[in-house]
C-alpha positions, 0 to 999 in steps of 0.5 A: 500500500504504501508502494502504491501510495508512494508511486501515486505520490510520484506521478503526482509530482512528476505530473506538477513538473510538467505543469510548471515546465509548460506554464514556463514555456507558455510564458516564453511562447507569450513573450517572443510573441509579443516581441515578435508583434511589436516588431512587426508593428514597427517595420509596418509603421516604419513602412508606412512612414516611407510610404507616406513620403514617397507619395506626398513628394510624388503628389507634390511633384506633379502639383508643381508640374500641373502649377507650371502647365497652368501658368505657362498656357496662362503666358502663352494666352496673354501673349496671343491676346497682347499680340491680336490687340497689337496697336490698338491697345496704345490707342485705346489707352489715347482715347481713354486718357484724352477723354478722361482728361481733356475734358 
C-alpha cells in the first residue's frame, strides 16, 4: 500500500513538473510573441512612414508640374491676346486718357 501510495505520490509530482515546465514555456511562447508583434508593428509603421513620403513628394511633384502647365498656357494666352490687340491697345489707352482728361 504504501508502494502504491508512494508511486501515486510520484506521478503526482512528476505530473506538477510538467505543469510548471509548460506554464514556463507558455510564458516564453507569450513573450517572443509579443516581441515578435511589436516588431512587426514597427517595420509596418516604419513602412508606412516611407510610404507616406514617397507619395506626398510624388503628389507634390506633379502639383508643381500641373502649377507650371497652368501658368505657362496662362503666358502663352496673354501673349496671343497682347499680340491680336497689337496697336490698338496704345490707342485705346489715347482715347481713354484724352477723354478722361481733356475734358
Amino acid at each position: 500500500m504504501n508502494e502504491v501510495i508512494g508511486t501515486i505520490l510520484e506521478a503526482e509530482a512528476k505530473a506538477d513538473e510538467i505543469v510548471r515546465e509548460g506554464e514556463r514555456e507558455a510564458r516564453r511562447i507569450l513573450s517572443e510573441g509579443e516581441a515578435a508583434a511589436e516588431r512587426a508593428v514597427s517595420e509596418a509603421e516604419t513602412r508606412l512612414a516611407a510610404h507616406k513620403r514617397e507619395r506626398l513628394a510624388a503628389a507634390d511633384a506633379q502639383a508643381e508640374a500641373r502649377c507650371q502647365a497652368i501658368l505657362a498656357e496662362g503666358e502663352a494666352r496673354a501673349q496671343r491676346f497682347a499680340n491680336a490687340c497689337g496697336d490698338s491697345v496704345e490707342a485705346w489707352a489715347r482715347d481713354l486718357f484724352e477723354k478722361v482728361f481733356e475734358r
